[in-house]
C-alpha positions as CSV (number, residue, x, y, z in Angstrom):
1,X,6.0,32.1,-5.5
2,X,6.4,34.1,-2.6
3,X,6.8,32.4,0.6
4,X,4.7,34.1,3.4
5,X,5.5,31.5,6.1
6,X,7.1,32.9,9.4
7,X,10.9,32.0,9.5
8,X,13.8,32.6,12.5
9,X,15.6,36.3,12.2
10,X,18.8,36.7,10.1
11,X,21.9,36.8,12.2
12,X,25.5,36.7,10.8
13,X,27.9,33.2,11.1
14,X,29.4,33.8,14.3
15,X,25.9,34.8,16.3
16,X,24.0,31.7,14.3
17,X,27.1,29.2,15.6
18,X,26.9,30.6,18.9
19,X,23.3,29.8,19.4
20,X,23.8,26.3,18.2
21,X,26.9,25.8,20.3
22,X,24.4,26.6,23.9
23,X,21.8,24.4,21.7
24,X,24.6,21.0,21.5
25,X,24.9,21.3,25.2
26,X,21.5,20.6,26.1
27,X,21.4,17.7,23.0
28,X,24.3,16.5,24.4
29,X,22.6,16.3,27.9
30,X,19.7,14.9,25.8
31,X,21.4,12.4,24.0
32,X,23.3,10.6,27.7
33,X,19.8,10.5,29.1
34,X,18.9,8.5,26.1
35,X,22.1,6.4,27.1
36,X,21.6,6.3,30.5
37,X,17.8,5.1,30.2
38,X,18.8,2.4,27.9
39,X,21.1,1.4,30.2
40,X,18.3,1.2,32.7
41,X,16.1,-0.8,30.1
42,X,19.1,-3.5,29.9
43,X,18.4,-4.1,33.5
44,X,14.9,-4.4,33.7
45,X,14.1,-8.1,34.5
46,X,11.9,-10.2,32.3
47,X,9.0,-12.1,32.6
48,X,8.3,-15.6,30.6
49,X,5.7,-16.0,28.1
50,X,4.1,-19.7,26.8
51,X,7.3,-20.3,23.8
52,X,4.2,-22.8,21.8
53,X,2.1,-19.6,21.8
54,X,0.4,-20.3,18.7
55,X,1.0,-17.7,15.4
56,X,0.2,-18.0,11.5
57,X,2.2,-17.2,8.7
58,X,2.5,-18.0,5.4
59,X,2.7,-22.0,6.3
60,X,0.2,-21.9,8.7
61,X,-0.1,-22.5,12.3
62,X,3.5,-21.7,14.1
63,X,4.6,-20.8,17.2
64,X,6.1,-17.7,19.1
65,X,9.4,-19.6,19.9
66,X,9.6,-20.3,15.4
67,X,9.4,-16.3,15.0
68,X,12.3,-16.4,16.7
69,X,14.0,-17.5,13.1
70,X,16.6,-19.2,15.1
71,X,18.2,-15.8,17.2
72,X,18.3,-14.6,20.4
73,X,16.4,-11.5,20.5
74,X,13.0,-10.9,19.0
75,X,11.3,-7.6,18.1
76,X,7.7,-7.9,17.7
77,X,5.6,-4.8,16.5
78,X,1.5,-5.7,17.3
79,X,-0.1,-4.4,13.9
80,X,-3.4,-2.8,14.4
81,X,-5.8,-3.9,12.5
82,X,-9.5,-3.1,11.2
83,X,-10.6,-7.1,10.6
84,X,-13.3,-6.4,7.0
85,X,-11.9,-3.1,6.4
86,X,-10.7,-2.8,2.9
87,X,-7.2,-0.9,2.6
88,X,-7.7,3.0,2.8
89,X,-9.6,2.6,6.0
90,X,-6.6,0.4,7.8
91,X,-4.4,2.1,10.7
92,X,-2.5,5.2,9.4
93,X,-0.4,5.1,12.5
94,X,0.9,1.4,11.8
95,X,1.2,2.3,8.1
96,X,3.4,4.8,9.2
97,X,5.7,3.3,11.3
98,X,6.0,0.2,9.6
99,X,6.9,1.7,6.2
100,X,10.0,2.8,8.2
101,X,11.4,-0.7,8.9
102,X,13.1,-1.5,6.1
103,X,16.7,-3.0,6.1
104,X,17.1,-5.8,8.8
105,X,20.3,-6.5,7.9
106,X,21.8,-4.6,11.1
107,X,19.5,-6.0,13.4
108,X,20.0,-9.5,12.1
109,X,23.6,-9.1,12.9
110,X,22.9,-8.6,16.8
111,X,20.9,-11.6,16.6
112,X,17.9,-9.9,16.6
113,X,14.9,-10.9,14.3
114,X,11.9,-8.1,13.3
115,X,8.9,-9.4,13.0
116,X,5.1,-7.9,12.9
117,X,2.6,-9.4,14.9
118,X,-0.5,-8.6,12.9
119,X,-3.9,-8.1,15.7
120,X,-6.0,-9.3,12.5
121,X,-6.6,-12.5,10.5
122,X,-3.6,-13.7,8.2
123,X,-4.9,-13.4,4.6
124,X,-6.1,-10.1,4.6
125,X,-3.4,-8.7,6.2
126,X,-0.8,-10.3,4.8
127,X,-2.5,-8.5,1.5
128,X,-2.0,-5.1,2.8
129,X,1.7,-6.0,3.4
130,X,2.1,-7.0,-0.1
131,X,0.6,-4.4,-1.3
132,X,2.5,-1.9,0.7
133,X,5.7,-3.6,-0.7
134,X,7.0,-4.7,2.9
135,X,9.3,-7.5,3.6
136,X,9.8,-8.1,7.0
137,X,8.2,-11.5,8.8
138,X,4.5,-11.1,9.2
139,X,2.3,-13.4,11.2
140,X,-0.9,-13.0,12.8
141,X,-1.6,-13.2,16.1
142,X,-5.1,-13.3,16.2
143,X,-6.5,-16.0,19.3
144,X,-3.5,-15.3,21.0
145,X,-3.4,-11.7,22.1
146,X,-4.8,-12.0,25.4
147,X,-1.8,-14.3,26.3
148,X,0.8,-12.0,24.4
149,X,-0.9,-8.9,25.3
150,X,-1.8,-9.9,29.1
151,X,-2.4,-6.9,31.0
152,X,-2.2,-4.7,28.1
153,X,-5.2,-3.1,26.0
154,X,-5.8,-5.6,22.7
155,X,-5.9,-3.7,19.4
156,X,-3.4,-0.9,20.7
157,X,-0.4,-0.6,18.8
158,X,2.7,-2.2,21.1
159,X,6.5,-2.8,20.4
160,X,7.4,-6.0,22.3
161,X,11.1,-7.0,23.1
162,X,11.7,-11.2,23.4
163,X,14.4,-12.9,24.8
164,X,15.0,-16.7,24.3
165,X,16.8,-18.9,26.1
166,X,16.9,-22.5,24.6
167,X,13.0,-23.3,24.5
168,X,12.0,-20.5,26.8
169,X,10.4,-17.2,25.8
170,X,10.6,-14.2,28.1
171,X,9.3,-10.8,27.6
172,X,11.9,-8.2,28.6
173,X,10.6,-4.6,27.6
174,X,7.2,-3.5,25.6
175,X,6.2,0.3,24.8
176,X,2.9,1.8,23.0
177,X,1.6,5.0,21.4
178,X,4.3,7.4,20.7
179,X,6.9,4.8,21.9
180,X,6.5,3.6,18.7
181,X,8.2,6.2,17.4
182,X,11.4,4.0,17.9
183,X,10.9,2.7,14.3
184,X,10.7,6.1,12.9
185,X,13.2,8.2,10.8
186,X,11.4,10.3,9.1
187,X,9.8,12.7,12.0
188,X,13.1,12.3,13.5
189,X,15.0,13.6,10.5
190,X,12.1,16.8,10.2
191,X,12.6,17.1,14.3
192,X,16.0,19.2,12.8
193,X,14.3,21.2,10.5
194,X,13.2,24.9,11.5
195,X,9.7,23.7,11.3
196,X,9.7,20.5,12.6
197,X,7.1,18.0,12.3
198,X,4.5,20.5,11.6
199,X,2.3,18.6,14.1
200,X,0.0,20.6,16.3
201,X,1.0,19.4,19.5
202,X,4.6,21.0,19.0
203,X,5.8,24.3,21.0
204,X,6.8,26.6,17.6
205,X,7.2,30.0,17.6
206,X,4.3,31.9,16.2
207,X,3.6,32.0,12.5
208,X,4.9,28.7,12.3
209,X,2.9,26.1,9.9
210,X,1.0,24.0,11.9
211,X,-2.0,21.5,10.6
212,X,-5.7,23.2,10.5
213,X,-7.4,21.5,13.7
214,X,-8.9,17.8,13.0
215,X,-6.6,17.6,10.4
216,X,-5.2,13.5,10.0
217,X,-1.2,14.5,9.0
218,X,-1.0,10.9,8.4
219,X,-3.7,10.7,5.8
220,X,-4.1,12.1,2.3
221,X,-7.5,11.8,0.4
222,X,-8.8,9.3,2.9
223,X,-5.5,7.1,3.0
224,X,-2.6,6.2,4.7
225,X,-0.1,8.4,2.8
226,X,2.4,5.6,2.2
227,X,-0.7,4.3,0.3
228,X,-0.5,6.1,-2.6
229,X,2.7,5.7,-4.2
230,X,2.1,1.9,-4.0
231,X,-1.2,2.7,-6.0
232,X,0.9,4.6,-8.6
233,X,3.3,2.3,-8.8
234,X,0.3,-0.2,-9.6
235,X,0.2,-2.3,-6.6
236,X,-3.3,-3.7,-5.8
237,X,-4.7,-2.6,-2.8
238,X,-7.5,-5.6,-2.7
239,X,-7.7,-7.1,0.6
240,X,-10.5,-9.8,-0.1
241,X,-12.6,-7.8,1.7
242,X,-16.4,-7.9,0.9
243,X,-17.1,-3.9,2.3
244,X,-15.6,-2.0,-0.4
């Protein structure tokens, strides 16, 4: 098939190496900024939050200070979530950036503990994360967003940092919307391709492929796109839902 899509011109070795060589500069640049404002984020100071906030899981009624698992840190992603919805109508974006997280090993090892914080009722979201084959800690954190969430807009995906100390819960650093994109690989990994993410909000040259407008890049069919290779593996997408 013949590929009409726009691609860079053809230069020889030595021209191609010498325009990625000015190109590492400014990544390097990039890359100690991304240093430097982590370093920043260490010294942010924290604020506490109530450590008997009240969560379910599995077991029932638990509290913030239990998601804890017993380590220091805490990373707590806020799930959005459509409460009656069955599953092809639930949040693309938080499909998307959960199906990322998927080896906790590393962070478990910093004495860190992933957890999601579901903004819907237990049962039928614990559902969609069985049926999306996840395996990280989910509870839900419905009646007790307005405390966790203070400030913040409820039903908004948000990636909250925790500290304990002993019994005490404090919150140290939170982010939303494309600050999400912390738990990503995948757009990262397609950032280093010659067409990117193929999103229409990116500066490509002309020609490039880019998404007809309206288009959902996140959807397929009217899904989530990680959706449907758990239906073709034969996972049941039944949420107990009564709208379907």
């Amino acid at each position: 098939m013949e590929d009409k899509l726009a691609a860079p011109p053809i230069v020889d070795r030595s021209a191609f190496e010498a325009e990625l060589d000015a190109l590492r500069i400014r990544e390097k640049a990039h890359t100690r900024e991304g240093d430097a404002l982590a370093a920043a984020r260490r010294r942010l100071p924290m604020v506490e939050v109530p450590a008997s906030t009240p969560l379910i899981d599995e077991h029932g009624p638990v509290t913030l200070l239990d998601a804890f698992e017993g380590r220091r840190l805490l990373i707590a992603y806020y799930f959005m979530w459509h409460t009656g919805k069955p599953a092809p109508e639930q949040c693309e974006g938080c499909t998307w950036v959960t199906s990322q997280v998927r080896e906790l090993s590393y962070i478990h090892a910093r004495d860190a503990t992933y957890a999601v914080f579901c903004q819907g009722p237990y049962d039928e979201s614990r559902r969609y994360r069985d049926f999306m084959g996840w395996e990280m800690p989910w509870y839900s954190a419905v009646g007790s967003l307005e405390t966790l969430l203070v400030g913040r807009r409820v039903g908004r995906m948000h990636l909250v940092c925790y500290l304990r100390q002993e019994s005490k819960v404090f919150e140290t650093y939170w982010t939303t919307s494309r600050g999400a994109e912390y738990m990503d690989n995948s757009y990262r990994l397609l950032d280093l391709t010659v067409y990117g993410r193929q999103e229409r909000f990116e500066d490509s040259p002309a020609g490039w492929p880019k998404p007809p407008e309206g288009t959902d890049t996140m959807r397929a069919d009217g899904r989530p796109l990680a959706q449907w290779p758990r239906l073709k593996a034969g996972y049941s997408d039944d949420l107990g839902t009564n709208t379907r």
